[in-house]
N, CA, C and O of each residue as an XYZ file, in Angstrom:
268
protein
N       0.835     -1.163      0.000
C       0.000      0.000      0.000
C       0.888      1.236      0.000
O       1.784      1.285      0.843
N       0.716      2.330     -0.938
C       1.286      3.495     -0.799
C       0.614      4.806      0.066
O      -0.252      5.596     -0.310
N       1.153      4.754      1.032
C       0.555      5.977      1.955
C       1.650      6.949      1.517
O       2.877      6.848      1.508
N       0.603      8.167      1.066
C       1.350     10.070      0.592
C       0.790     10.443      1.666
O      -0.346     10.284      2.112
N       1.863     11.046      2.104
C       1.513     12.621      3.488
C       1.811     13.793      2.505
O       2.813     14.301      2.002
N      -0.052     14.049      2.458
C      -0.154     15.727      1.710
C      -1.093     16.478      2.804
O      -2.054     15.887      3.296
N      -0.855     17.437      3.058
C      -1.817     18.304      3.788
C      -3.270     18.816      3.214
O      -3.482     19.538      2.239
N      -3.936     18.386      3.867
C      -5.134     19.044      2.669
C      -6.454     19.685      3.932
O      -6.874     18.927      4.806
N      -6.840     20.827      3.835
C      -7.186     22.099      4.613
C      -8.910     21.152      4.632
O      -9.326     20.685      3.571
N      -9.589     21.020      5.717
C     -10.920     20.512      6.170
C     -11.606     21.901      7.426
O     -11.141     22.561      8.355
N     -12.373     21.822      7.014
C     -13.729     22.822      7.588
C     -13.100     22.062      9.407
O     -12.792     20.966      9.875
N     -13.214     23.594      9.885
C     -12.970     23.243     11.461
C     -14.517     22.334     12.193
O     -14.426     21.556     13.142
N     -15.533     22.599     11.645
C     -16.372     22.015     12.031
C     -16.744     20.450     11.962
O     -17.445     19.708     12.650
N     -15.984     20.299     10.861
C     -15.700     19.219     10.205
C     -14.585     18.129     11.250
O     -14.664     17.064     11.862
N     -13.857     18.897     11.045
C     -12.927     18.173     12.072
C     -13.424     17.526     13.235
O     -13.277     16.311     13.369
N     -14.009     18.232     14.105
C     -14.674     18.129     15.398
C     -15.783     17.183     15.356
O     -16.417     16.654     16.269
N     -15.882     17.081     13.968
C     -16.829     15.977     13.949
C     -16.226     14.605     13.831
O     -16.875     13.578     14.027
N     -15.085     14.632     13.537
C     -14.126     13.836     13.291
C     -13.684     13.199     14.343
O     -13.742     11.999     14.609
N     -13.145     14.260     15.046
C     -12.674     13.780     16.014
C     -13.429     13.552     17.354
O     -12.782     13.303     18.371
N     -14.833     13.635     17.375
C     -15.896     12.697     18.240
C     -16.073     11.837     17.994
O     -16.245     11.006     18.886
N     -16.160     11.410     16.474
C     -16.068      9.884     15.926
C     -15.350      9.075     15.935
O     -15.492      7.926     15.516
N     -13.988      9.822     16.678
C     -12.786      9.216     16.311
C     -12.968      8.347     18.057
O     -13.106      7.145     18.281
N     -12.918      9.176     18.761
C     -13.244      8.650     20.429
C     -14.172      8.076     20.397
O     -13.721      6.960     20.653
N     -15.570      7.897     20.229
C     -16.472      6.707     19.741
C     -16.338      5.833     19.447
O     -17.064      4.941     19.885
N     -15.048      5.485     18.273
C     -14.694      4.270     18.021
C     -13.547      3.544     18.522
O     -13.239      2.359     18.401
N     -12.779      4.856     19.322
C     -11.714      4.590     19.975
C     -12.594      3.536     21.113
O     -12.325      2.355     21.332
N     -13.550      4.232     21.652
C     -13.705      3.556     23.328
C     -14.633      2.155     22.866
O     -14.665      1.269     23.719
N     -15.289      1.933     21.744
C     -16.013      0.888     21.554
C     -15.048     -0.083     21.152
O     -15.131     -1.275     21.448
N     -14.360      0.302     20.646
C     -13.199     -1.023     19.787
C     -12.190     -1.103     21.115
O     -11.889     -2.175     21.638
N     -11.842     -0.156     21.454
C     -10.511     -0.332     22.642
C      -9.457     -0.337     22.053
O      -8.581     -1.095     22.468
N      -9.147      0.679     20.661
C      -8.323      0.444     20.216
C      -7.938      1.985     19.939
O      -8.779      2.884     19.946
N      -6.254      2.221     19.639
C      -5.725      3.723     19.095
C      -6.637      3.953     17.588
O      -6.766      3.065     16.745
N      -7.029      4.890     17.513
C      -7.741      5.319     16.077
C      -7.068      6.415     16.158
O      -6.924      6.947     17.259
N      -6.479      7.012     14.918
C      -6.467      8.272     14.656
C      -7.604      9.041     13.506
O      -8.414      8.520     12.739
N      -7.220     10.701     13.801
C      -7.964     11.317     12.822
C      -8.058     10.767     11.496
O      -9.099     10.463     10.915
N      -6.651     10.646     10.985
C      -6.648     10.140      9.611
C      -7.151      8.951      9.175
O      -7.580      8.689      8.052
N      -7.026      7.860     10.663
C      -7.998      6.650      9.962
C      -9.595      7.010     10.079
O     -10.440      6.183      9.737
N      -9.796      7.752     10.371
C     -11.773      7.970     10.069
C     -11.631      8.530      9.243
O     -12.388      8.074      8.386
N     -10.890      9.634      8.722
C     -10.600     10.422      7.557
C     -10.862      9.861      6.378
O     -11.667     10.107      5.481
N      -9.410      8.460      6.670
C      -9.449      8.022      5.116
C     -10.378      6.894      5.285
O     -10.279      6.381      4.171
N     -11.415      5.992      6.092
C     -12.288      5.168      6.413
C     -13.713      5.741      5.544
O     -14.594      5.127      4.941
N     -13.481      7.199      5.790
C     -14.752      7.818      5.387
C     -14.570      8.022      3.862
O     -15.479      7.459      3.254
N     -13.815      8.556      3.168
C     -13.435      9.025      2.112
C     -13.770      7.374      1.146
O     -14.636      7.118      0.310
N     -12.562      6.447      1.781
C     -12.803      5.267      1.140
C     -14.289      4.147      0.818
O     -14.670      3.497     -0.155
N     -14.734      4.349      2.039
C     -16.411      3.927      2.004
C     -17.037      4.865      1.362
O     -17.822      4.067      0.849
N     -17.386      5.896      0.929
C     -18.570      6.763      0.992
C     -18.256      8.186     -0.735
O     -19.125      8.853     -1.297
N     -16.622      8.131     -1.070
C     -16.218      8.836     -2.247
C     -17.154      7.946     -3.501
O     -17.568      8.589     -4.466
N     -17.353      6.895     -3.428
C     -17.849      6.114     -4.833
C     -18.928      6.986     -4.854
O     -19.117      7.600     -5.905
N     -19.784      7.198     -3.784
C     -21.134      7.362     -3.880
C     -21.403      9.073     -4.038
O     -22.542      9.537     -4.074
N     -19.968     10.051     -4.139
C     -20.343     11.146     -4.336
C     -20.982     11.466     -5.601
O     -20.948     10.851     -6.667
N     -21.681     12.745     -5.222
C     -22.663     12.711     -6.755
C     -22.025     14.649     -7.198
O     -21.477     15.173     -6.228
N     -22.077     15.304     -8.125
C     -21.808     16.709     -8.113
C     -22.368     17.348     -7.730
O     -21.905     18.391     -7.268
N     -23.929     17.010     -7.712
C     -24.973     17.724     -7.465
C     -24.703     18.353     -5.687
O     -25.014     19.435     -5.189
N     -23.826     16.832     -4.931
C     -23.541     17.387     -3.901
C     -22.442     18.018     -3.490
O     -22.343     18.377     -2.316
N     -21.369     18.262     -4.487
C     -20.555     19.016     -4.104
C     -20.660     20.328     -4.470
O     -19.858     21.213     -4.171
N     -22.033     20.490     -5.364
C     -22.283     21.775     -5.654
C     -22.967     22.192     -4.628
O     -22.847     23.387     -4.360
N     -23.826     21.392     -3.808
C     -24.664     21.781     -2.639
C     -23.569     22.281     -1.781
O     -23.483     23.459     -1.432
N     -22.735     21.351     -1.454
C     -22.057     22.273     -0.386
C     -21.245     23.177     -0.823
O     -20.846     23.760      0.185
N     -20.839     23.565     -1.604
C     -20.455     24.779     -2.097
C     -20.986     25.968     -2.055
O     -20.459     26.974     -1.580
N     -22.492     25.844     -2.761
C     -23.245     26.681     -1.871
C     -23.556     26.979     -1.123
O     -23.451     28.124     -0.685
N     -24.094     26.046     -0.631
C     -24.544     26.071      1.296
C     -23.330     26.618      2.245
O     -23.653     27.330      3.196
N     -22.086     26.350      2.053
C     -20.696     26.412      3.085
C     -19.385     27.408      2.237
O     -18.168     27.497      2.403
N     -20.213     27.951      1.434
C     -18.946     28.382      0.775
C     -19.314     29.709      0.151
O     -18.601     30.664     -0.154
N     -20.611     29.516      0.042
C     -21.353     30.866     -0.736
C     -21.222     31.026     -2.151
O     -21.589     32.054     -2.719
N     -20.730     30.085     -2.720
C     -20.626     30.011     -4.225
C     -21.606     29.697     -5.091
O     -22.087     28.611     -4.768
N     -22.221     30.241     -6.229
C     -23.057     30.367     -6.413
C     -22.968     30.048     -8.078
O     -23.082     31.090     -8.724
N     -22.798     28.888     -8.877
C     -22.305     28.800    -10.215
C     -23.362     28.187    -10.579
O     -23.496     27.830    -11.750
């Protein structure tokens, strides 16, 4: 497996959501989780199913962009 360390900038709100999920699964499993494994857990389960329509939603909705 090739793991790249790139920095890539996430909504602070976002995070925090992250990282409640991250202690959730920390204390149910009993195991170290980091940010990046829910990060990339989430991305990997759930990217197939992105659609544009929703990245245009949140663009609008969180970004104010309006195309």
């Amino acid at each position: 497996m090739n793991m790249t360390s790139v920095q890539k900038r996430i909504r602070t709100d976002l995070l925090d959501k992250v990282e409640n999920t991250k202690w959730e699964i920390k204390y149910k499993l009993r195991l170290e989780v980091s940010d990046v494994d829910v990060i990339n857990s989430l991305i990997y389960h759930h990217l197939k199913d992105l659609t544009a329509d929703e990245v245009l939603e949140y663009r609008r909705k969180y970004l104010g962009k309006d195309e």
